[in-house]
Backbone as XML, in Angstrom:
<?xml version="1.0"?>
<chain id="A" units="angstrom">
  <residue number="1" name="UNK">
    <atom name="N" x="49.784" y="112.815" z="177.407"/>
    <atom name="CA" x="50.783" y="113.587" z="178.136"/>
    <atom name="C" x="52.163" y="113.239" z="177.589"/>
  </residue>
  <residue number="2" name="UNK">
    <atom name="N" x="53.162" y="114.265" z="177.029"/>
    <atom name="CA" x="54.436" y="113.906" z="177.159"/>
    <atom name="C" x="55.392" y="113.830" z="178.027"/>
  </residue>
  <residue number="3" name="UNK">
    <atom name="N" x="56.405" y="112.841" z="177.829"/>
    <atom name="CA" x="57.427" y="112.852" z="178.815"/>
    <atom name="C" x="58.828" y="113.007" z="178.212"/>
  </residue>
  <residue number="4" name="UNK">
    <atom name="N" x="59.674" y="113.539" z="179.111"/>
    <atom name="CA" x="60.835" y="113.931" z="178.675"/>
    <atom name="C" x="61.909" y="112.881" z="178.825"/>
  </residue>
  <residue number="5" name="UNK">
    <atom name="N" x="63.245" y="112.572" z="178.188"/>
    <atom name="CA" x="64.156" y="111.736" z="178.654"/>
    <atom name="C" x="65.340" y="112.605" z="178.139"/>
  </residue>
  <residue number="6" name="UNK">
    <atom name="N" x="65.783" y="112.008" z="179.777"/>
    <atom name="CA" x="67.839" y="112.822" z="179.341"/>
    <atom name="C" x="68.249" y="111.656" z="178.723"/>
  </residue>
  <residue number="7" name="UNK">
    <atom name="N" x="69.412" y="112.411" z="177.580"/>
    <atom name="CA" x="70.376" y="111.447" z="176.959"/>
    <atom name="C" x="71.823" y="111.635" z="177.417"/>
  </residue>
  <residue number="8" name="UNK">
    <atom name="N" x="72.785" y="110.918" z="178.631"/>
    <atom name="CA" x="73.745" y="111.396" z="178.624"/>
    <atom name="C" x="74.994" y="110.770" z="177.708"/>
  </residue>
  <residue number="9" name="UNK">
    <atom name="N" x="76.270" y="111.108" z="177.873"/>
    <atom name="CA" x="77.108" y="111.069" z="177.106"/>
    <atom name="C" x="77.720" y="110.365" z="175.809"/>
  </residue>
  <residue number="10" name="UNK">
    <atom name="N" x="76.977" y="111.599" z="175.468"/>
    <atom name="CA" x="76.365" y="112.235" z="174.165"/>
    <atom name="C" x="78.134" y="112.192" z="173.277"/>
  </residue>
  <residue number="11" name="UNK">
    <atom name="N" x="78.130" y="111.939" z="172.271"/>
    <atom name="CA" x="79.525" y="112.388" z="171.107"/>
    <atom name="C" x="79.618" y="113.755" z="171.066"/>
  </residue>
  <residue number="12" name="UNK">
    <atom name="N" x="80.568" y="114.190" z="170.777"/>
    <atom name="CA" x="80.631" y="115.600" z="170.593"/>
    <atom name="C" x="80.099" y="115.990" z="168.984"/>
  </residue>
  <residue number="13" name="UNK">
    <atom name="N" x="79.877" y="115.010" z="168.303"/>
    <atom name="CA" x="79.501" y="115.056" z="166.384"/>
    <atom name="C" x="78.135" y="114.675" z="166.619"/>
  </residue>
  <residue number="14" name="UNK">
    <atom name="N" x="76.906" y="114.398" z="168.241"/>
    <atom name="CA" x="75.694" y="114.218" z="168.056"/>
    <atom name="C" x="75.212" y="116.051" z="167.508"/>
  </residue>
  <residue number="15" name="UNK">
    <atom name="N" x="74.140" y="115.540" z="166.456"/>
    <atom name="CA" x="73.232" y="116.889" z="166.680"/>
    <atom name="C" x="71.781" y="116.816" z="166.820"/>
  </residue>
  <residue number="16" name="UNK">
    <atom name="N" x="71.101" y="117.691" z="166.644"/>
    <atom name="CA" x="69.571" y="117.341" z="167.673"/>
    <atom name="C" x="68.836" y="116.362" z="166.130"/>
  </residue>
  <residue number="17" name="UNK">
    <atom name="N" x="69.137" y="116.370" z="164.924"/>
    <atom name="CA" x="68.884" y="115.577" z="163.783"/>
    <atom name="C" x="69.503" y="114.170" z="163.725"/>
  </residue>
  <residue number="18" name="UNK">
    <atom name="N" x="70.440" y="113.962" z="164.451"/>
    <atom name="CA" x="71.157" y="112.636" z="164.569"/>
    <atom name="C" x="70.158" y="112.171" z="166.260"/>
  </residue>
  <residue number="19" name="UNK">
    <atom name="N" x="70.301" y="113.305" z="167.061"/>
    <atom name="CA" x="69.947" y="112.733" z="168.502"/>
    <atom name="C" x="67.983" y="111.757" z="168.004"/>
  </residue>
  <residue number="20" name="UNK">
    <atom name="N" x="67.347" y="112.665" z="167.083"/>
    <atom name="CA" x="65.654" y="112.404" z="166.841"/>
    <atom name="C" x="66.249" y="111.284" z="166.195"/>
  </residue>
  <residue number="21" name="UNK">
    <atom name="N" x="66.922" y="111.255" z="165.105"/>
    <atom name="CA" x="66.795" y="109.744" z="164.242"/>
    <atom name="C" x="67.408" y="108.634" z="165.144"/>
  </residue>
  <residue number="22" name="UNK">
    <atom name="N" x="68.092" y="108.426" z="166.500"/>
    <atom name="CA" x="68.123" y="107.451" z="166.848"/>
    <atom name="C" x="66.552" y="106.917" z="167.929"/>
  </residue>
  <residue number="23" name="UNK">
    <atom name="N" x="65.910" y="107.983" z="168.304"/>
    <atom name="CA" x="64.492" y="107.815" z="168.851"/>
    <atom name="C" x="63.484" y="107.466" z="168.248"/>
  </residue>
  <residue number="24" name="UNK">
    <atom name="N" x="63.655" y="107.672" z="166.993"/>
    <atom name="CA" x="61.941" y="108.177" z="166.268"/>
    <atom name="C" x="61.466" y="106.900" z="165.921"/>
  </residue>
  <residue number="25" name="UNK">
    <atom name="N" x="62.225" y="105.647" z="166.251"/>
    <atom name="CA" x="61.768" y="103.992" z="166.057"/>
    <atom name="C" x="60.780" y="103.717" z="167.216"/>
  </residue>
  <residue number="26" name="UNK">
    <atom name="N" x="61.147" y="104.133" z="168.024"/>
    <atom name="CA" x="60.504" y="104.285" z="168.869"/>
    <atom name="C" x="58.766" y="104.840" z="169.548"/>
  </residue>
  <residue number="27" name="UNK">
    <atom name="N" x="58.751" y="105.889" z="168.587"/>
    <atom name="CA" x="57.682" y="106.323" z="168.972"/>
    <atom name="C" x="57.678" y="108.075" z="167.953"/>
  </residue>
  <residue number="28" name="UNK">
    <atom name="N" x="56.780" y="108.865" z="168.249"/>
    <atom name="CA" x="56.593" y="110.076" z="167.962"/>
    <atom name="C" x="56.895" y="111.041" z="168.794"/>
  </residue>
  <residue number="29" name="UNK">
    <atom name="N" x="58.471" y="111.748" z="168.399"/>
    <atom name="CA" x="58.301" y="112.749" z="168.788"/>
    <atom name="C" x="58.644" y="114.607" z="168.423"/>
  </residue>
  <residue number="30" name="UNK">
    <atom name="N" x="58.314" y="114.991" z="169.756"/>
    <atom name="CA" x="57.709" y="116.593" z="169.961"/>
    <atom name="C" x="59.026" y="117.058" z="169.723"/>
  </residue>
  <residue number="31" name="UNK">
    <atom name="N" x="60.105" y="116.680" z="170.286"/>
    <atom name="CA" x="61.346" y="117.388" z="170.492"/>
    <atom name="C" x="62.835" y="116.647" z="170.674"/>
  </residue>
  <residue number="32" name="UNK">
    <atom name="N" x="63.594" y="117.104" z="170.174"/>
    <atom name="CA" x="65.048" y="116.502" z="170.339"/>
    <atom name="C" x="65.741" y="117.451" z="170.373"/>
  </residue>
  <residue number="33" name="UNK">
    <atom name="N" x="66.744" y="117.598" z="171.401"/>
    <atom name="CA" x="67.835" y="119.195" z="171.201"/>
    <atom name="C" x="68.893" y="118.738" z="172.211"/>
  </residue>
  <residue number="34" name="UNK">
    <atom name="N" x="70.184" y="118.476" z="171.728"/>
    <atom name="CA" x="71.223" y="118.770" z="172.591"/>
    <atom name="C" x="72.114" y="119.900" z="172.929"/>
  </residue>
  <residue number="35" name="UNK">
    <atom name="N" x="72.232" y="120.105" z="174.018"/>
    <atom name="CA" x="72.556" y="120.730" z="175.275"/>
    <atom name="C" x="74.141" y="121.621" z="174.461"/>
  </residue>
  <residue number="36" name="UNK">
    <atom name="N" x="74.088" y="122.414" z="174.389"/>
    <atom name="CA" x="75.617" y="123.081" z="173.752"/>
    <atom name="C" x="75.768" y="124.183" z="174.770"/>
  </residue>
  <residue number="37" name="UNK">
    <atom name="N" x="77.261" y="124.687" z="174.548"/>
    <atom name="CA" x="77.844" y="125.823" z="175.657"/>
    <atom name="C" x="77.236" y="126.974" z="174.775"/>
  </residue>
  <residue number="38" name="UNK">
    <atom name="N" x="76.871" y="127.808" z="175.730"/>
    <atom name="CA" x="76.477" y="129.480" z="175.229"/>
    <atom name="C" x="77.599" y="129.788" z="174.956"/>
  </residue>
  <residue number="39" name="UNK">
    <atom name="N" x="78.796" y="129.664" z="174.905"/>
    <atom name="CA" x="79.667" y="130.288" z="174.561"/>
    <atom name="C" x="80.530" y="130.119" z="173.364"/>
  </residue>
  <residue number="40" name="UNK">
    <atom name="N" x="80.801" y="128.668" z="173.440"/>
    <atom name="CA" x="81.183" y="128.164" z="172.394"/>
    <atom name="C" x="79.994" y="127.418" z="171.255"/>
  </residue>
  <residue number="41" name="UNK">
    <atom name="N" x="79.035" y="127.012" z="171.475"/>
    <atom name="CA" x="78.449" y="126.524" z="170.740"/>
    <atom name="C" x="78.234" y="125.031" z="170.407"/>
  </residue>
  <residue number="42" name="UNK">
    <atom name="N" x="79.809" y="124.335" z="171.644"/>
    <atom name="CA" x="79.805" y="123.185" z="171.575"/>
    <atom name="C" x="78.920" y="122.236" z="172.598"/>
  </residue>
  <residue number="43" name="UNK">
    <atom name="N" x="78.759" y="120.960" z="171.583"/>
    <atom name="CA" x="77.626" y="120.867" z="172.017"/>
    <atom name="C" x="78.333" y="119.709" z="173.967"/>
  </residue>
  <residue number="44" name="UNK">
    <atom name="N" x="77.226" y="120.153" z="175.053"/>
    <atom name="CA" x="77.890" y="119.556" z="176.523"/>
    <atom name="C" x="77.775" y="118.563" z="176.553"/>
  </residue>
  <residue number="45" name="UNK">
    <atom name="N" x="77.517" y="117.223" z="175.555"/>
    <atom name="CA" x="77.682" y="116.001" z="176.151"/>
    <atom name="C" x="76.384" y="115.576" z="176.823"/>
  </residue>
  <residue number="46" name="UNK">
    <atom name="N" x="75.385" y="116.179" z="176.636"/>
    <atom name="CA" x="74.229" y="115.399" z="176.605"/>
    <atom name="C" x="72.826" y="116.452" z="175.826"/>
  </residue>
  <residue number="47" name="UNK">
    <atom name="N" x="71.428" y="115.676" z="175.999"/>
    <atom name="CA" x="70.415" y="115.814" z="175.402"/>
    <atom name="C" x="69.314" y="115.598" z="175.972"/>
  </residue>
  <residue number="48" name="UNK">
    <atom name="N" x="68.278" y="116.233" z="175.260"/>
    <atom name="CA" x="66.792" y="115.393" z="175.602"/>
    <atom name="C" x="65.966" y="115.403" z="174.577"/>
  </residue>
  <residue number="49" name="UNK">
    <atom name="N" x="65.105" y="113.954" z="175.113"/>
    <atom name="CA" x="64.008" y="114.310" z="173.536"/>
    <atom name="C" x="62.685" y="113.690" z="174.375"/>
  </residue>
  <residue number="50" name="UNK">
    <atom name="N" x="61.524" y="114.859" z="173.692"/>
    <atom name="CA" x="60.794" y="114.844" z="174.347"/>
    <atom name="C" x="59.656" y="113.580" z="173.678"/>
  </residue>
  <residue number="51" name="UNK">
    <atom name="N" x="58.768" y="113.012" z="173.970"/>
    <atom name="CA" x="57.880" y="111.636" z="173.245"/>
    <atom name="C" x="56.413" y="112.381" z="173.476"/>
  </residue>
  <residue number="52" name="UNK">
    <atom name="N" x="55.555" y="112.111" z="172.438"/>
    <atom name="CA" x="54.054" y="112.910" z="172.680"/>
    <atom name="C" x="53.234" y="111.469" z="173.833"/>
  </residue>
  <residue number="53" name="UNK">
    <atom name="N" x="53.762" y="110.102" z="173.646"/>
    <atom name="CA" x="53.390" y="109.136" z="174.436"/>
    <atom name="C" x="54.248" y="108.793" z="175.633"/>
  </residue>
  <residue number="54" name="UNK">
    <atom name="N" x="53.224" y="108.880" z="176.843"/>
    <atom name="CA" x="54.589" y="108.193" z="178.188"/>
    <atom name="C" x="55.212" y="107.054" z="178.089"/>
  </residue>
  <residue number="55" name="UNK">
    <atom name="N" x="53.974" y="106.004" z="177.245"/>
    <atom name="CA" x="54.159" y="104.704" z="177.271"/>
    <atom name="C" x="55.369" y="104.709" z="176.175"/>
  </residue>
  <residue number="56" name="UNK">
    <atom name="N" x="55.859" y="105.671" z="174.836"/>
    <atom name="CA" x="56.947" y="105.013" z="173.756"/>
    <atom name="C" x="58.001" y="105.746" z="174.715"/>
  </residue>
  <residue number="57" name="UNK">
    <atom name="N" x="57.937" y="107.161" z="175.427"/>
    <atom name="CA" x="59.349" y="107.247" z="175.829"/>
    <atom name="C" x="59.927" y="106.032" z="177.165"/>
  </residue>
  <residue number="58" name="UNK">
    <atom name="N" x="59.233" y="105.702" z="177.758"/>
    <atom name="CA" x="59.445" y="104.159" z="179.003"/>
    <atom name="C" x="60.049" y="103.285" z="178.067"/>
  </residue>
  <residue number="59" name="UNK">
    <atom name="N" x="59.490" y="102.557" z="176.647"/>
    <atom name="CA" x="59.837" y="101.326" z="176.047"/>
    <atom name="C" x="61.444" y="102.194" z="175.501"/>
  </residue>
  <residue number="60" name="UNK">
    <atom name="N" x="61.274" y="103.053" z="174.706"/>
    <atom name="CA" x="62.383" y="103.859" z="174.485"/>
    <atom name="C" x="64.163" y="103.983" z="175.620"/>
  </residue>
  <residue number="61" name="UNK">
    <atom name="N" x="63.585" y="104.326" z="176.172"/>
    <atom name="CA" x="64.291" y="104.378" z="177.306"/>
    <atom name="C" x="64.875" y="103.271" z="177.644"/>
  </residue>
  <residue number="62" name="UNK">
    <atom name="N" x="63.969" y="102.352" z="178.039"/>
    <atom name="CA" x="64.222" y="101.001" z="178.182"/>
    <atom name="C" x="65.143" y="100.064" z="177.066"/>
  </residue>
  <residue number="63" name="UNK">
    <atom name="N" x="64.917" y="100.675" z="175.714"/>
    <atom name="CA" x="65.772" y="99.812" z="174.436"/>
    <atom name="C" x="66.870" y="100.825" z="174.481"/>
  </residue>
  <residue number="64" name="UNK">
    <atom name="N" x="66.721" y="102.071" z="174.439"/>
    <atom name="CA" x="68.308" y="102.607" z="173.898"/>
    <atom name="C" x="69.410" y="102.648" z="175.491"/>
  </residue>
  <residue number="65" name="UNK">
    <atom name="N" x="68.382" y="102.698" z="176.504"/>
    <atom name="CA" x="69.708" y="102.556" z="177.502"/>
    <atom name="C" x="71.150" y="101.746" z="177.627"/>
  </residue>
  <residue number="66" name="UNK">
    <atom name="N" x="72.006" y="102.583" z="177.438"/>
    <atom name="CA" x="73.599" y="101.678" z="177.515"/>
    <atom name="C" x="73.477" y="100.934" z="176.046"/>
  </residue>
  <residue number="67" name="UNK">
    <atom name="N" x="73.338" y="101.503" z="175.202"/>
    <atom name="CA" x="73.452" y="101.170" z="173.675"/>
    <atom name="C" x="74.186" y="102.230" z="173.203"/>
  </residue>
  <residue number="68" name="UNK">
    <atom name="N" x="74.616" y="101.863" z="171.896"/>
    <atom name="CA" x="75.995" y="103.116" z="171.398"/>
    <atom name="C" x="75.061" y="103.661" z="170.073"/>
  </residue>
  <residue number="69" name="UNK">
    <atom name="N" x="75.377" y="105.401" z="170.251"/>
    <atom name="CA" x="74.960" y="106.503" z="169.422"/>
    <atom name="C" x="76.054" y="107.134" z="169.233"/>
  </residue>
  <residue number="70" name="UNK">
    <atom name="N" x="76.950" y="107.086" z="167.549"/>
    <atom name="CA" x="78.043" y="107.272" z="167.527"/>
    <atom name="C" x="79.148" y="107.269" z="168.034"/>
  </residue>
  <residue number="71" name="UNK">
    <atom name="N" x="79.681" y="105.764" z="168.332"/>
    <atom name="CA" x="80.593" y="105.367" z="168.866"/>
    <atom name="C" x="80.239" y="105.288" z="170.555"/>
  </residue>
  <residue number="72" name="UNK">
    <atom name="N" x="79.333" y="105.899" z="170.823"/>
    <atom name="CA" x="79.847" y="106.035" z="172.612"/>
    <atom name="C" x="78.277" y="105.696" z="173.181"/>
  </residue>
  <residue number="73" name="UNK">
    <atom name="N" x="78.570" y="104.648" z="174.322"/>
    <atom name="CA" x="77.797" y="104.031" z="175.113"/>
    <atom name="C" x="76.724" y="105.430" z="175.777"/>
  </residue>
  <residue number="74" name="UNK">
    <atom name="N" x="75.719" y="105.410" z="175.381"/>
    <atom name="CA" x="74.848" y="106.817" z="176.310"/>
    <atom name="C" x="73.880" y="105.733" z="177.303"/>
  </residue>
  <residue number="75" name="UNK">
    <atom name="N" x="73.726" y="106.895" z="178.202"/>
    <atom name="CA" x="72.875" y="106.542" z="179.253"/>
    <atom name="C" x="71.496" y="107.349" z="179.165"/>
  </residue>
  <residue number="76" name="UNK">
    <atom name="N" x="69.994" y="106.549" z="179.219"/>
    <atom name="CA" x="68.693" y="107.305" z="179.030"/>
    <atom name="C" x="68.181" y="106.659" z="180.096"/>
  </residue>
  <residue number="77" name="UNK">
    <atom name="N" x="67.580" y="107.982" z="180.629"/>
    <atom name="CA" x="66.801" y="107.916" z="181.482"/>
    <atom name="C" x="65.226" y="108.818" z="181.755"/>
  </residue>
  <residue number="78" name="UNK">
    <atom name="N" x="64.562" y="108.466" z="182.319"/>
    <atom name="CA" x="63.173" y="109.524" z="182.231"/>
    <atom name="C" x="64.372" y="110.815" z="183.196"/>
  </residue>
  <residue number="79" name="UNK">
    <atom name="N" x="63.521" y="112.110" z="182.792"/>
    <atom name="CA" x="63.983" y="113.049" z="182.920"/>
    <atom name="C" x="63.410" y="113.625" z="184.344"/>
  </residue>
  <residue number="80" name="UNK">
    <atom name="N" x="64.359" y="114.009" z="185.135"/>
    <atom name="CA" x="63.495" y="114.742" z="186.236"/>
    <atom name="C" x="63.291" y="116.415" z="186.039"/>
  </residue>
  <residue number="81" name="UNK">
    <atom name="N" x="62.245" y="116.911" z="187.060"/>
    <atom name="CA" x="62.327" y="118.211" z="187.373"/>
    <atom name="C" x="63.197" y="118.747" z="187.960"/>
  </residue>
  <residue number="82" name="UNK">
    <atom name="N" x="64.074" y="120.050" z="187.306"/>
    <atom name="CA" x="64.894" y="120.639" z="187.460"/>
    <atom name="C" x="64.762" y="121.436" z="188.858"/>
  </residue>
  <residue number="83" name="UNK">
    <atom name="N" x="65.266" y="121.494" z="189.797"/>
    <atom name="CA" x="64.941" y="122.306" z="191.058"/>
    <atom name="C" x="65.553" y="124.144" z="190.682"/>
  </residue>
  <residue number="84" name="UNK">
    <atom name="N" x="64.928" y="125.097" z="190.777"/>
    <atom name="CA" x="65.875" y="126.169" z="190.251"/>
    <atom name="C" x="66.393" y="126.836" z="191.475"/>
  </residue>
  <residue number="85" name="UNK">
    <atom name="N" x="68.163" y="126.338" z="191.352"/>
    <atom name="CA" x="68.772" y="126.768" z="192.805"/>
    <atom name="C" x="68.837" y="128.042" z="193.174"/>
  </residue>
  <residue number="86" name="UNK">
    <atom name="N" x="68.301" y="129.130" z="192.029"/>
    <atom name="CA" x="68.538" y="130.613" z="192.623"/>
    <atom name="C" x="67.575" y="130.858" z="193.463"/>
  </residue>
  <residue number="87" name="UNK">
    <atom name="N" x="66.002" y="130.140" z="192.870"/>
    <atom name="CA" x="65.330" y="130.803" z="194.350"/>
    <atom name="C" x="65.993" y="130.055" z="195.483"/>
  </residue>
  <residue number="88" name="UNK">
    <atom name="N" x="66.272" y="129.324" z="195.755"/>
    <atom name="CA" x="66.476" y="128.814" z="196.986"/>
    <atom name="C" x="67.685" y="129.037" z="197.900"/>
  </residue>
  <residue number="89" name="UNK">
    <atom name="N" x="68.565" y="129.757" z="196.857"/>
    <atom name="CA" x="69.331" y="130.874" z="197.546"/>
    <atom name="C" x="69.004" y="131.916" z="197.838"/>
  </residue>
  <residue number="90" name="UNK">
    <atom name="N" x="68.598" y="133.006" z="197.153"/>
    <atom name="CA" x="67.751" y="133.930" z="197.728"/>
    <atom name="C" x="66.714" y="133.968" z="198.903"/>
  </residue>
  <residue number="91" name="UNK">
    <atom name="N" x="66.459" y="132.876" z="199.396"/>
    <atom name="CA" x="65.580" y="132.579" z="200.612"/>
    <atom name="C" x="63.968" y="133.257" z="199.805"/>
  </residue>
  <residue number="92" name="UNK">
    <atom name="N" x="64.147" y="133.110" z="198.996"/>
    <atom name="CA" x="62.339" y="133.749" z="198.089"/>
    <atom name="C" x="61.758" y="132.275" z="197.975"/>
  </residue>
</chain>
């Protein structure tokens, strides 16, 4: 099973090729992509990368938390499920 981890604040010079090469010591993974504005293209200051093992993204997590990825201290954490607030405005 994979698991996901947020990367927050993220450099504005991370890209999803810089975000995988600081993970991939770690373990194998499925996915790396940071978070950019639809509008501008810039990227929001954080990420996720996904691990094909639960057990390398936990040790992962555990080593890069509050460690610096281009210049700036990021915070990793396992990733939660997103709640999607439109249904729950809509009363659906």
């Amino acid at each position: 099973m994979s698991k996901k981890l947020f990367v927050g604040n993220l450099s504005w010079n991370v890209d999803n090729d810089t975000l995988r090469k600081a993970f991939e010591t770690h373990g194998e993974i499925t996915d790396a992509v940071v978070i950019t504005d639809r509008g501008s293209g810039r990227s929001r200051g954080f990420g996720f990368v996904t691990f094909s093992d639960d057990d390398q993204a936990e040790t992962a997590a555990a080593a890069l938390n509050q460690t610096e990825i281009d210049g700036r201290t990021v915070k990793v954490e396992v990733a939660q499920e997103r709640k999607d607030s439109r249904a729950s405005q809509s009363g659906w």
